[in-house]
C-alpha positions, -999 to 999 in steps of 0.1 A, spaced: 125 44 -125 153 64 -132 162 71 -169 203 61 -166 191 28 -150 168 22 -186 194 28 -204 222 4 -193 224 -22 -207 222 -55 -192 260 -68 -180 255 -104 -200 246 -85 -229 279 -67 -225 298 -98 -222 278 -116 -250 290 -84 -275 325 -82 -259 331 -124 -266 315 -121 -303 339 -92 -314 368 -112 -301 352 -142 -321 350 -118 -350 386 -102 -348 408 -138 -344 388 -156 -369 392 -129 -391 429 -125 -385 427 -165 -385 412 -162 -422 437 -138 -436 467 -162 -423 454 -191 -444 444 -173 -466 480 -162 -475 500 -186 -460 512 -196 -493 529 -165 -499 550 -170 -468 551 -202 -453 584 -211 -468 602 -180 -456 587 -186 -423 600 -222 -424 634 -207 -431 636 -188 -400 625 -207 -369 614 -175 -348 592 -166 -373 576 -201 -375 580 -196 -336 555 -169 -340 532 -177 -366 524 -207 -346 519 -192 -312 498 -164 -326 475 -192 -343 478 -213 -312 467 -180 -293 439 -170 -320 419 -205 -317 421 -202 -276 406 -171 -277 378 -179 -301 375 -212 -280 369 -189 -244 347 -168 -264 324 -197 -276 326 -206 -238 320 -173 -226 288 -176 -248 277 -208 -235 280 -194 -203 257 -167 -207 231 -185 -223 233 -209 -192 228 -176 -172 198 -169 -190 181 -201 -184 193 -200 -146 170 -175 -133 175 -182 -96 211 -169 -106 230 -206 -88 255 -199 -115 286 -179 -106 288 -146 -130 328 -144 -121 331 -178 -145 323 -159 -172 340 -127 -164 371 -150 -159 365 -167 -197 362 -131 -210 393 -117 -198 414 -150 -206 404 -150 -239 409 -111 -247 442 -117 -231 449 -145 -253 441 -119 -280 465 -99 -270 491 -123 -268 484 -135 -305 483 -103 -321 519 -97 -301 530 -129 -323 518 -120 -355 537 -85 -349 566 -111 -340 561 -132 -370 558 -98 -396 589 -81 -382 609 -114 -381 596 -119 -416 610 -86 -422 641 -92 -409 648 -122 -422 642 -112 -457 667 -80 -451 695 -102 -439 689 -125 -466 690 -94 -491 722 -85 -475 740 -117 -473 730 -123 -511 753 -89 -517 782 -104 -498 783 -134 -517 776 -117 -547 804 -92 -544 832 -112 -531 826 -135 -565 821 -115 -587 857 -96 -582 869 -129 -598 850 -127 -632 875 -98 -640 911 -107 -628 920 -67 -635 889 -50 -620 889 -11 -621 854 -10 -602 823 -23 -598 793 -8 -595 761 -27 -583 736 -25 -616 706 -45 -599 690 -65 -570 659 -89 -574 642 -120 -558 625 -142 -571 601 -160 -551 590 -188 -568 628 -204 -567 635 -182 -534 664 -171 -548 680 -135 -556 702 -119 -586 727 -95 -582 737 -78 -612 771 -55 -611 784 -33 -639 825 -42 -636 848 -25 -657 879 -51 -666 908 -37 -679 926 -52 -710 958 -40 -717 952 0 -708 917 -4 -721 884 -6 -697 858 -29 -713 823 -25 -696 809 -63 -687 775 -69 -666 782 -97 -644 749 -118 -628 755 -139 -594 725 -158 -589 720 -165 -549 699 -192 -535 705 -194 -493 745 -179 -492 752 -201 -522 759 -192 -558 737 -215 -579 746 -195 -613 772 -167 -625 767 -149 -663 788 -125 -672 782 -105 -706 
């Protein structure tokens, strides 16, 4: 016998590794969603493309472990058919659908993260608007305003805007901090100091 033909390895053997790493990568991807989801579940309910995606890429994660476990089953049935009445192309078939559905989940979860992104960018930026065209207000003479700081809190899912405004009264600039507090474009609290 020939020492390449030794060495190969045996083609359900290949298929038996290939379905248990795709088990072992969309569980574990499956894992760290739940894991987390608590941490952004409600700003993934905000936006509905990113709830779009973290559902499909779940949806897609479960098929493929589901093909996999098939694709499993279907080898061991191999093995105990030794006349070989059972079509190899079944299995092929299982193993490419379910690194395909692989694929198509980790394209959703790359969906879901930028549109998570994104979403918390334009809510960053919209907080700002609102911020800025109230706060001109607070100080009827405004000189200028300068933005002081920017945080979100994500327990109340809400963000604070601090500007540094100087007012003038009479021919005098006084220094005042004014706070806008921003929950979803609307100003839930204002403190100026």
């Amino acid at each position: 016998m020939d020492a390449a033909n030794e060495a190969a390895p045996h083609p359900l053997a290949l298929w038996n590794d290939y379905a248990k790493t795709i088990v072992g990568l969309a569980s574990g991807v499956l894992a760290v969603l739940a894991t987390f989801a608590t941490n952004y579940i409600d700003r993934a309910a905000e936006s509905g493309y990113a709830l779009f995606a973290l559902i499909t890429a779940s949806s897609f994660f479960a098929v493929a472990i589901a093909l996999s476990i098939f694709v499993c089953g279907g080898i061991i049935g191999q093995a105990r058919n030794l006349e070989g009445k059972r079509p190899l192309e079944k299995i092929a078939l299982q193993s490419n659908l379910a690194f395909f559905a692989l694929f198509i989940g980790m394209l959703s979860l790359v969906g879901f993260i930028y549109a998570i992104g994104s979403s918390s960018k334009s809510d960053a930026s919209n907080a700002l608007r609102v911020a800025e065209a109230f706060q001109a207000p607070v100080c009827s003479n405004t000189a200028d305003h300068t933005l002081q700081a920017m945080s979100f809190d994500e327990v109340k899912l809400e963000w604070t805007v601090s500007f540094r405004v100087s007012c003038r009264i009479g021919r005098k600039l006084v220094p005042r901090v004014v706070a806008v507090v921003v929950r979803k474009s609307k100003i839930t609290a204002v403190q100026a100091y």
